[in-house]
C-alpha positions as CSV (number, residue, x, y, z in Angstrom):
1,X,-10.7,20.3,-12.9
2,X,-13.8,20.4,-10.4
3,X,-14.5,24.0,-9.5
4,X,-14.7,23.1,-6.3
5,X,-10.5,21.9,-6.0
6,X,-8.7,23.7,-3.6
7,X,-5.1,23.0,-2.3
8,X,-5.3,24.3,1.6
9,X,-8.7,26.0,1.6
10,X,-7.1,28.0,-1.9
11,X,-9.1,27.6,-4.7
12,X,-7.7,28.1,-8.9
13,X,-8.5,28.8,-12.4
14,X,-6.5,26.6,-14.4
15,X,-4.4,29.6,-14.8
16,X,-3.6,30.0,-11.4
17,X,-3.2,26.4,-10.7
18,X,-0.1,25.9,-13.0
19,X,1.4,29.0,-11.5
20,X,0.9,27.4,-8.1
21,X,2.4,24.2,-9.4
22,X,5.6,26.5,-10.9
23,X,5.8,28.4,-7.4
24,X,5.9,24.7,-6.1
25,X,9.0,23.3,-8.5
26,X,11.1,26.2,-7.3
27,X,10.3,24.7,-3.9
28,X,13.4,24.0,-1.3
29,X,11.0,20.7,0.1
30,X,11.5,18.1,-2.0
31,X,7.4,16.8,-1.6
32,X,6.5,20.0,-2.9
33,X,8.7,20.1,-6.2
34,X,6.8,16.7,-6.9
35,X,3.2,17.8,-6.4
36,X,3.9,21.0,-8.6
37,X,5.6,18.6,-11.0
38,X,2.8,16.2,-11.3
39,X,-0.2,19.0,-10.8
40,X,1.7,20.3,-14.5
41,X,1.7,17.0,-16.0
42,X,-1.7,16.4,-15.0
43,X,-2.7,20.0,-17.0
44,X,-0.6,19.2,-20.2
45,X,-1.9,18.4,-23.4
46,X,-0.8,14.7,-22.7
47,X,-3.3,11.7,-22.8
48,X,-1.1,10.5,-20.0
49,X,1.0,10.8,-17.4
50,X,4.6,8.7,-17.3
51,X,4.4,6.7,-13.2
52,X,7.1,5.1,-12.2
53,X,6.5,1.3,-10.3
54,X,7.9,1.2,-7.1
55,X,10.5,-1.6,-7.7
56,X,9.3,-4.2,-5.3
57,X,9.9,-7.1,-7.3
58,X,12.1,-6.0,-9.5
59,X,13.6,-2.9,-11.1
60,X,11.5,0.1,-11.2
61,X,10.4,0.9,-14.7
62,X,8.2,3.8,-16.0
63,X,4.7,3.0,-17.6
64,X,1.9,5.1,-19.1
65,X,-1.4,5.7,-17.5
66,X,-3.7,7.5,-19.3
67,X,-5.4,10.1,-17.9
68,X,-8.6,9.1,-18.5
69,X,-8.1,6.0,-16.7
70,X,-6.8,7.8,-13.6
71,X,-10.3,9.9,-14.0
72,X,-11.7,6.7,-13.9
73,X,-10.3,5.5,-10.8
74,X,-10.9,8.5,-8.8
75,X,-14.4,8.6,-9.5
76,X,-14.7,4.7,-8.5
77,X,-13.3,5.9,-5.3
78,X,-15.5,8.6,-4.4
79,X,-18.4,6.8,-5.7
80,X,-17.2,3.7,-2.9
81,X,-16.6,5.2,0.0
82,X,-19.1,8.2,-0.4
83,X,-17.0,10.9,-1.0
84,X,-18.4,13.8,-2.5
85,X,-17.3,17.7,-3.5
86,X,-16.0,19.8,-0.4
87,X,-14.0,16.4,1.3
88,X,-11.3,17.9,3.7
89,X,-8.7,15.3,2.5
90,X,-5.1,15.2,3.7
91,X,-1.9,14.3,1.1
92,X,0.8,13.0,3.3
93,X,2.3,10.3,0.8
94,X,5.2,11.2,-1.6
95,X,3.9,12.6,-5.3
96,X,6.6,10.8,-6.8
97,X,4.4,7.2,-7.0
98,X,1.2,6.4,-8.0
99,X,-0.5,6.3,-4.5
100,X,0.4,10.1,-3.9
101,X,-0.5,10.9,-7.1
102,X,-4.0,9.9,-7.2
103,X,-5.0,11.5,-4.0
104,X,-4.0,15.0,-6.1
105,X,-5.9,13.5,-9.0
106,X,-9.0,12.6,-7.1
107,X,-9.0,16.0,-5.3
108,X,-9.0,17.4,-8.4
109,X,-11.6,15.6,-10.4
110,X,-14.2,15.5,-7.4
111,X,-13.9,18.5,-5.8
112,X,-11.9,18.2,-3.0
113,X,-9.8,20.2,-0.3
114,X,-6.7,18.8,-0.2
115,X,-3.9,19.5,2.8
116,X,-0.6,18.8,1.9
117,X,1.8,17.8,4.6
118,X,5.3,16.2,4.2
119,X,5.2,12.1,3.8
120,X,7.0,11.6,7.5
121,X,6.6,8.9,9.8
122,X,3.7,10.7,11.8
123,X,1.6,13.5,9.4
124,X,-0.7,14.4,11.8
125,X,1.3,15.0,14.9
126,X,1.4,18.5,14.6
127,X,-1.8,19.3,12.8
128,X,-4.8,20.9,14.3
129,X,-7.4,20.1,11.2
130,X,-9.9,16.9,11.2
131,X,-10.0,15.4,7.6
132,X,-12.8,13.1,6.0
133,X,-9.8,10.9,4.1
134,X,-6.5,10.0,3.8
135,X,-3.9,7.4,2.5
136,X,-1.3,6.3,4.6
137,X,1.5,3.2,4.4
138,X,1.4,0.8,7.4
139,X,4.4,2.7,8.9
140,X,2.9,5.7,8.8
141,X,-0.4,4.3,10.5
142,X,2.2,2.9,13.4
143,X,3.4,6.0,13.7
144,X,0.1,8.1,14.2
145,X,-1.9,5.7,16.4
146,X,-2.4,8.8,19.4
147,X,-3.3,11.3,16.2
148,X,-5.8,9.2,13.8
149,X,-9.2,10.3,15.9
150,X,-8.4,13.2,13.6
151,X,-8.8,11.5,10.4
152,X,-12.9,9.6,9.5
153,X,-11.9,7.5,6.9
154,X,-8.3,5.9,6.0
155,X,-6.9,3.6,3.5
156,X,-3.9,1.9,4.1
157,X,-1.5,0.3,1.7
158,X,1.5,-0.6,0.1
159,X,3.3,-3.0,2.0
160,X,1.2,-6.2,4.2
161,X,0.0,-5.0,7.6
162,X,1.6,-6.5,10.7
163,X,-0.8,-8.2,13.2
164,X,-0.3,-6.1,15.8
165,X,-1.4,-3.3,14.1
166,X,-4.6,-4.7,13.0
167,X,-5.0,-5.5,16.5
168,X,-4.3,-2.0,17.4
169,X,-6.8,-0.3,14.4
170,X,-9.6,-2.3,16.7
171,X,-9.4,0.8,19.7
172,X,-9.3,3.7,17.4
173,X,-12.7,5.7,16.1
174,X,-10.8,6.1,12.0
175,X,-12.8,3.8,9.8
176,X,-9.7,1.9,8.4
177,X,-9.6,-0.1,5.1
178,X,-6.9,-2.6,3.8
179,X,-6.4,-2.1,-0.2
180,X,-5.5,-4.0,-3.0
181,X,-3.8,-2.4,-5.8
182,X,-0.7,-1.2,-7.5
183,X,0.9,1.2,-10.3
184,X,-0.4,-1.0,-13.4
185,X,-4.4,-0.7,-11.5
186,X,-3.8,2.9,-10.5
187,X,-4.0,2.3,-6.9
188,X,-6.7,-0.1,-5.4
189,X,-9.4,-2.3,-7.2
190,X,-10.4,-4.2,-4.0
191,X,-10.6,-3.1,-0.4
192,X,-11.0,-4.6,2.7
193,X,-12.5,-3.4,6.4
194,X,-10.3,-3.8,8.7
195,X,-11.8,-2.2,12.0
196,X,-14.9,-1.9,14.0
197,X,-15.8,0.2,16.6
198,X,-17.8,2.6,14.8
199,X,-19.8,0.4,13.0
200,X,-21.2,-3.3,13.5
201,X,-19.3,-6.8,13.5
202,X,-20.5,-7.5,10.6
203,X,-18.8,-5.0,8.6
204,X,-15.2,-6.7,9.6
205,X,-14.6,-8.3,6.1
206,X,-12.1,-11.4,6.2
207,X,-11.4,-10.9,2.1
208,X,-10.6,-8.1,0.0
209,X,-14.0,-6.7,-1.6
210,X,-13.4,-5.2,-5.1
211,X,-15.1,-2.1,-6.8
212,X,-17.7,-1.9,-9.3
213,X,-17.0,-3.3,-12.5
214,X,-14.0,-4.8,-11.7
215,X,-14.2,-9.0,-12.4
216,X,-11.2,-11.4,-10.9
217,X,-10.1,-14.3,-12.2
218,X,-6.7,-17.1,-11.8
219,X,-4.4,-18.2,-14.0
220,X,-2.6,-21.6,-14.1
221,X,-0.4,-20.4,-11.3
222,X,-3.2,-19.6,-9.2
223,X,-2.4,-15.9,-8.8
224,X,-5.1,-12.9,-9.5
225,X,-6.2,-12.0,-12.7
226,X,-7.7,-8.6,-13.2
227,X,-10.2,-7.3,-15.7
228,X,-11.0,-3.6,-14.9
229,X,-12.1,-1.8,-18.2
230,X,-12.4,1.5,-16.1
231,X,-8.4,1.4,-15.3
232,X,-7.3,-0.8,-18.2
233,X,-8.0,-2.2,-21.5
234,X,-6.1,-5.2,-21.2
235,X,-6.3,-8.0,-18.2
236,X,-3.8,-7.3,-15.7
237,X,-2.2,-11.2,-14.6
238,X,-0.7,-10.0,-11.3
239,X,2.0,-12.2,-9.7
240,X,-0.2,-12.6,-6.3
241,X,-1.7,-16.0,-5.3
242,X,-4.7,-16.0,-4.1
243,X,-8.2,-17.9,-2.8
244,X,-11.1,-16.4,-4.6
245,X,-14.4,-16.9,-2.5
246,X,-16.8,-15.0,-4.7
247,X,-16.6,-13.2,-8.0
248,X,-16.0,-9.9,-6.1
249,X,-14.1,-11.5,-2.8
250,X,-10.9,-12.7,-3.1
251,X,-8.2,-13.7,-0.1
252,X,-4.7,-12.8,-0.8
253,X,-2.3,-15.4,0.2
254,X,1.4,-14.3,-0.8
255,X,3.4,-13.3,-4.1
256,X,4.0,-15.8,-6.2
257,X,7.9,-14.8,-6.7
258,X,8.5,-15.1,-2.6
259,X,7.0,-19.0,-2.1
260,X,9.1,-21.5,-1.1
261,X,8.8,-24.9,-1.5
262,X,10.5,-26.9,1.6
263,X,10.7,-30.7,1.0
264,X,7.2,-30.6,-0.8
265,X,5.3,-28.3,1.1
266,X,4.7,-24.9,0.2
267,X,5.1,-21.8,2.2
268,X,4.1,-18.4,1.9
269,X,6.4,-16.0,3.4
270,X,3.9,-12.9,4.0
271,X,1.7,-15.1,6.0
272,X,5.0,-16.4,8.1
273,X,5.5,-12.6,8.3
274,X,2.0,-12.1,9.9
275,X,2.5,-14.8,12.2
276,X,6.2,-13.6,13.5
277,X,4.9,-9.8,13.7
278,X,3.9,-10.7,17.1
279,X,7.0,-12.0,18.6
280,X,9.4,-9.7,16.0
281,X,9.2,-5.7,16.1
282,X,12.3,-4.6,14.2
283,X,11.9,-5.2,10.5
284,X,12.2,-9.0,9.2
285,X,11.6,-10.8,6.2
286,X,11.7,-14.7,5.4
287,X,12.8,-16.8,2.8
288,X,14.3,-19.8,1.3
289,X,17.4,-20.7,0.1
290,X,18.9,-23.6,-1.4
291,X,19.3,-26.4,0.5
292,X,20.2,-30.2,-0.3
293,X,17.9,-32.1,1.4
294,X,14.3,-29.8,1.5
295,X,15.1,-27.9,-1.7
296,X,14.7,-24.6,-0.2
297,X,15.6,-24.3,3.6
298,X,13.3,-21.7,5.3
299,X,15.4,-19.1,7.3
300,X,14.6,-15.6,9.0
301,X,16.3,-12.5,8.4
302,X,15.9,-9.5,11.1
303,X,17.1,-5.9,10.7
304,X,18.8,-5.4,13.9
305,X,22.5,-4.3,15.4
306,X,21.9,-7.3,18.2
307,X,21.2,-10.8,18.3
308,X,17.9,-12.1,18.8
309,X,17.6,-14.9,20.7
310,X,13.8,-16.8,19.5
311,X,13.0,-20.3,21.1
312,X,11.0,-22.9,20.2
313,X,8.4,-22.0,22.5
314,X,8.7,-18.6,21.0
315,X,7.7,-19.6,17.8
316,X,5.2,-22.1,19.1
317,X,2.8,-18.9,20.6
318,X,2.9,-17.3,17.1
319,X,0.9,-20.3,15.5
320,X,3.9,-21.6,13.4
321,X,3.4,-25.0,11.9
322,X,6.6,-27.0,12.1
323,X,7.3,-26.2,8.8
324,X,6.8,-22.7,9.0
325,X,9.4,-22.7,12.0
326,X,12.7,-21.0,10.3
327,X,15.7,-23.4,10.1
328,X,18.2,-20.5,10.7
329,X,18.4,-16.8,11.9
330,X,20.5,-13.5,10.6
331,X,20.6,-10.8,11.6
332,X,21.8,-7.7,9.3
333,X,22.8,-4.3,10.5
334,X,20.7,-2.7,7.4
335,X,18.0,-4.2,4.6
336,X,18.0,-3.0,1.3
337,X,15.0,-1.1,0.4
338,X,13.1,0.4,-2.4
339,X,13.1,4.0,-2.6
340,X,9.6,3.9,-1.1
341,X,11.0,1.9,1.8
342,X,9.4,-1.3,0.6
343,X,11.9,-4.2,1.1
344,X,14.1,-5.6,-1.5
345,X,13.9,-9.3,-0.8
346,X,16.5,-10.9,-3.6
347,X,19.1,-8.0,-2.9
348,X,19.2,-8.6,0.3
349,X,19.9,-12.5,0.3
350,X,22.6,-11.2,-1.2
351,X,24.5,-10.0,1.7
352,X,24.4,-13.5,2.7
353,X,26.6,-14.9,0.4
């Protein structure tokens, strides 16, 4: 632990800190039982600490990180973005998953103050406090548009960005990176400016950028291979496709599980997504599903308690191709999500049948 780690301008011996971190268990606040929770795994005699994956894709499973990994990572991300002992950080991201986690860790190992606030929809709303960085899902970011002057640098993450809010991220002050990452590459091992009003053009960056010491590859599927020594000791073969550009650029394209091949031609839903974020505010996803003639039919399926009625023309000013044009609309009173509020694609067909 840095001697410099405080939790709200409060700083600890070790001694103190796991008292702290018992006073927060016996919490009533949920967010709080989980930071004391992990704040004691962190100081156990462990090599590692147990994370759970967010269940995305799949079911969530537990895996083990070890802690000097996680060191690793933290000290990767202050080196990047310039962020030393004595950061005014702010924790508004659930302790329970790896993303909230890691901003405890890297308080710890470099030194920072770190605010803890509960993981709403809009942290900053009621706070007073400027901070030199913070994490934040896309909803969250949404949410806190009118409050993010308070915050220098953000990284955002997660879940794909809609367009609309990059478009929005263009007016406010907050320098705003995109990341790549999940559980198994403890958080991100690429990032990507997003914004650029406080700094030049050129700084906009089309591709995700990784860290140091952190080499990409593809497999035979064309999705991202990772080889980051710092985080791992074995390749991490991630089920994203991807363009690389460079041997440190690389443009993410979709997730290999979601494409859908439509009378020979392939379609990647998250891009779709982008496109339709324009025209569509509630949540939406797309998909295919089986169909005699294309293989997989494209259709669209919106998280709403009326019906939406999208023309052609609609369609048209998003930039669809006419293949990217979905064959059929539903709409669903209710998605099924993750408990991180990711959506649960396949479980949600479902409902359809």
């Amino acid at each position: 632990m840095h001697p410099s780690f405080k939790i709200n301008k409060q700083s600890f011996t070790t001694t103190s800190l796991l008292k702290f971190s018992e006073e927060l268990t016996a919490s009533d606040e949920l967010y709080l039982k989980d930071i004391g929770a992990f704040i004691m795994d962190w100081l156990n005699d462990d090599d590692y600490v147990l994370v759970s994956t967010s269940g995305s894709t799949g079911l969530p499973k537990e895996i083990k990180l070890l802690k000097s990994h996680m060191r690793n990572s933290a000290l990767a991300t202050g080196n990047y973005f310039g962020l030393n002992e004595n950061t005014n950080a702010l924790l508004c991201l659930s302790a329970t998953y790896i993303a909230g986690k890691m901003m405890l860790v890297r308080a710890m190992v470099l030194g920072w103050d770190i605010h803890l606030v509960s993981p709403i929809a809009n942290p900053l709303e009621n706070l007073t406090e400027s901070y030199d960085f913070c994490a934040m899902v896309p909803l969250q970011v949404e949410s806190s548009l009118t409050d993010l002057h308070k915050i220098k640098k953000l990284i955002i993450g997660g879940a794909p960005m809609s367009s609309s809010l990059h478009e929005q991220l263009q007016a406010v002050t907050t320098n705003c990176y995109a990341t790549y990452g999940m559980t198994e590459t403890i958080t991100h091992i690429a990032v990507k400016r997003i914004n650029k009003l406080s700094v030049s053009l050129s700084a906009v960056e089309s591709y995700f950028n990784t860290l140091p010491n952190v080499s990409i590859s593809q497999d035979d599927r064309g999705c991202l291979v990772i080889e980051a020594p710092i985080v791992s000791y074995e390749p991490i073969v991630t089920n994203d496709i991807v363009n690389i550009h460079s041997d440190r650029e690389f443009e993410w394209l979709g997730r290999f599980d979601n494409v859908i091949n439509s009378g020979g031609v392939k379609l990647f839903p998250e891009q779709i997504e982008q496109k339709l974020s324009q025209l569509i505010k509630k949540r939406f996803f797309v998909a295919g599903i089986p169909d005699e003639q294309l293989g997989e039919q494209l259709i669209l399926i919106i998280e709403s308690d009326v019906r939406l009625n999208l023309s052609k023309s609609d369609y048209q000013n998003c930039q669809l191709s006419k293949y990217e044009i979905p064959k059929r609309v539903f709409i669903l009173s209710k998605l099924i999500e993750t408990p991180t509020g990711k959506i649960q694609r396949e479980q949600t067909l479902k409902l359809l049948y």
